[in-house]
N, C-alpha and C positions, 0 to 999 in steps of 0.2 A: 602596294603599287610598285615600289621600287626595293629591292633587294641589298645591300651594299655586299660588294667580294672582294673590295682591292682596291688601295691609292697606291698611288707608285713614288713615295713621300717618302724618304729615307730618312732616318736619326741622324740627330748631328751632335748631339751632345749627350746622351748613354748609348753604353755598346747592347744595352737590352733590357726592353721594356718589362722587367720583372715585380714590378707592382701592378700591373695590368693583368699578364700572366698567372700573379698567386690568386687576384680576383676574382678571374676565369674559374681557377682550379677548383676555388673552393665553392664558387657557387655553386659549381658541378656536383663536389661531393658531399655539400649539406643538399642539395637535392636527392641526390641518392641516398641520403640516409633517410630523408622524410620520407619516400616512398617507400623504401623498407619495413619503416616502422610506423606513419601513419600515412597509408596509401592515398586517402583522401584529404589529406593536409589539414586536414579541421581544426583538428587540437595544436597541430603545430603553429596554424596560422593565426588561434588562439592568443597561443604565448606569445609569441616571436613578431607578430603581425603589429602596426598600428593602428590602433583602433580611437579614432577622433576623441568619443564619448569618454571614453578613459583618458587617454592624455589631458583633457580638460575638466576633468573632476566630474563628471556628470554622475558617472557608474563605476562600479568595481568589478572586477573580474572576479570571477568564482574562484573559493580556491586553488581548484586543482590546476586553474591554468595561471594560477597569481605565481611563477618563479620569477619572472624578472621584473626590476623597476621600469615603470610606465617609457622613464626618459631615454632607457636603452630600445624604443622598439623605433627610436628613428633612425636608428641605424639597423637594429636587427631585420625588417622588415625589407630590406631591401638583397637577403639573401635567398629569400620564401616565394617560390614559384610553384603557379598554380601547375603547369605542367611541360610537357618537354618543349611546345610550340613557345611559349614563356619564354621558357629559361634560353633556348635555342636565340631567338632573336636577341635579345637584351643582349648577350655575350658576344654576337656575331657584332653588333656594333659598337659593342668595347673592343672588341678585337680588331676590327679596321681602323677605328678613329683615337681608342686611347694609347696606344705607342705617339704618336704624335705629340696629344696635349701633354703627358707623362715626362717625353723629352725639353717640352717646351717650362717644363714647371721645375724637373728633377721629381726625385721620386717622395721622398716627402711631402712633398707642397703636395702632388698629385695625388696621393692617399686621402691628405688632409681634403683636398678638395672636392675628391669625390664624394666624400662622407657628409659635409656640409651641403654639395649638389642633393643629395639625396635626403638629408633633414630639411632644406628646402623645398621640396617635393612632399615633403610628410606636413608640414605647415599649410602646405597652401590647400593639401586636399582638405586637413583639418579646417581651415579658415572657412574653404566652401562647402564641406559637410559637417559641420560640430557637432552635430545630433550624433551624427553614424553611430552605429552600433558593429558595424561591421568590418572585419580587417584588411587593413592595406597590405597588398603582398606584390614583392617585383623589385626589381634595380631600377627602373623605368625611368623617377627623379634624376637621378644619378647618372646614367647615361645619357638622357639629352641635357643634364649639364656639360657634360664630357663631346656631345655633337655640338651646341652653341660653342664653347671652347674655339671647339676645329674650325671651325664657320670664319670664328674672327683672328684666328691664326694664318689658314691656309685657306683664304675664299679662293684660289686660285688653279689649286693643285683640281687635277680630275680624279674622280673615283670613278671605279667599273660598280655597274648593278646590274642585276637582275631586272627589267623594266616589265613588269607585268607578271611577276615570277619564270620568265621565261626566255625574254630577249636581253643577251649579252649586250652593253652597251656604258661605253664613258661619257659621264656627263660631269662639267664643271662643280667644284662643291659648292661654287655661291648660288648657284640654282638649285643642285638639290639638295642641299641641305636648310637653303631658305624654301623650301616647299614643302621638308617634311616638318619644321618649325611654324609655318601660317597654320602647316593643317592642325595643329593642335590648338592653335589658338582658337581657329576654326571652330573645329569641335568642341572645346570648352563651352565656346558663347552657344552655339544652338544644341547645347547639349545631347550629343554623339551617342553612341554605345553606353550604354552606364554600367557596363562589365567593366570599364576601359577607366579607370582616373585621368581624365584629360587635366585637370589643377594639378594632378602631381607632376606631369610631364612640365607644363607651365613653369611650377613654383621650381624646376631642376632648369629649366633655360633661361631664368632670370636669372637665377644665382652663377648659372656660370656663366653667364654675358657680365656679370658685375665682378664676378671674382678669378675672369682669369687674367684680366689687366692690372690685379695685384699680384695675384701669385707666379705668372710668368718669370721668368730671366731677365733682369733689364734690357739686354741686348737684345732681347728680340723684339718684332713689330708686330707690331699687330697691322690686320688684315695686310700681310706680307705679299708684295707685288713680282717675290721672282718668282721666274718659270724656270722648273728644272729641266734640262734637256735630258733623253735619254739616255744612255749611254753606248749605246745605238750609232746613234749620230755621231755623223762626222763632221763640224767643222772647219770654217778654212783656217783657224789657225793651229787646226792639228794635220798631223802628217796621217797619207794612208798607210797602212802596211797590213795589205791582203796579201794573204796564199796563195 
């Protein structure tokens, strides 16, 4: 429905959001290796994927796909996209909204917490699939810990989207980003797409509703009430000086 391109939200405490950026990178380039060498992600999503049934002792993985421990696919699983529309999205919204929480955290905390966002999201889908047999693959968790984050940091700030894939258009982040957070909840309870893990999106916006009011800067507020002026403007207690 809505596309995110742009907050107009500048850093105020790193000069560059370079934990965000190697995320980006690398999801990029373990994609392109998977496609490389398994075009259909099967085996990869095998290994590297979370697969409920396993992480809960149910089943064991065959061997040829047994190389990692079970406990590493809550993190590995959030590097494994099913394809470029995938990977395309997920990044596009780490890329508008995690420079933001990243500065609000430092870089550290924000790694840490992405990672936790996203084992959050691997639990919950596990909690409402146990049985599954089948692998979780995506940042998905993780990124709308990182949008809930922005939510309760900058409900203020506008972001530009795409409104229907097509119409340019700024809208407040406390509207849409509380509309693109009901709609999963939404979808969770009347059970949506089931391409789609609506509990792992879930289990990623609890966690970062709960844990960006520890890992923040003390100095900063949450749900933050300024409004930045452009820079654009001119007010009266500045002087003009046009050409």
């Amino acid at each position: 429905m809505f596309i995110p391109l742009y907050d107009a939200n500048r850093l105020k405490y790193i000069k560059l959001q370079y934990v965000t950026l190697s995320l980006i990178v690398l999801n990029v380039l373990i994609f392109g290796l998977v496609a490389l060498f398994d075009p259909d992600t099967q085996k990869a999503s095998m290994i590297f994927g979370y697969i409920p049934a396993v992480a809960q002792g149910l089943v064991v993985r065959p061997p040829e796909y047994d190389f990692i421990a079970s406990g590493w696919t809550y993190i590995t699983y959030t590097f494994m996209h099913a394809d470029i529309y995938h990977l395309g999205g997920n990044m596009l919204f780490l890329w508008v909204f995690g420079d933001n929480v990243e500065d609000a955290m430092g870089h550290i905390k924000f790694l840490i917490f992405y990672f936790l966002c996203g084992a959050a999201g691997a639990l919950m889908h596990g909690f409402v699939f146990s049985d599954s047999h089948g692998p979780l693959i995506g940042a998905s968790g993780a990124i709308f810990g990182v949008v809930a984050a922005y939510l309760m940091l900058h409900p203020r700030v506008w972001v530009w989207v795409f409104a229907f894939g097509r119409i340019p258009l700024p809208l407040p982040a406390i509207y849409l980003l509380a509309l693109w957070i009901a709609e999963q909840f939404l979808m969770l309870f009347v059970h949506g797409d089931e391409r789609i893990s609506w509990s792992a999106h879930v289990g990623g916006i609890i966690s970062g509703a709960l844990l960006v009011g520890i890992l923040k800067r003390w100095s900063i507020p949450l749900f933050d009430r300024t409004i930045v002026t452009p820079r654009a403007v001119v007010t009266e207690d500045k002087q003009n000086n046009e050409a």
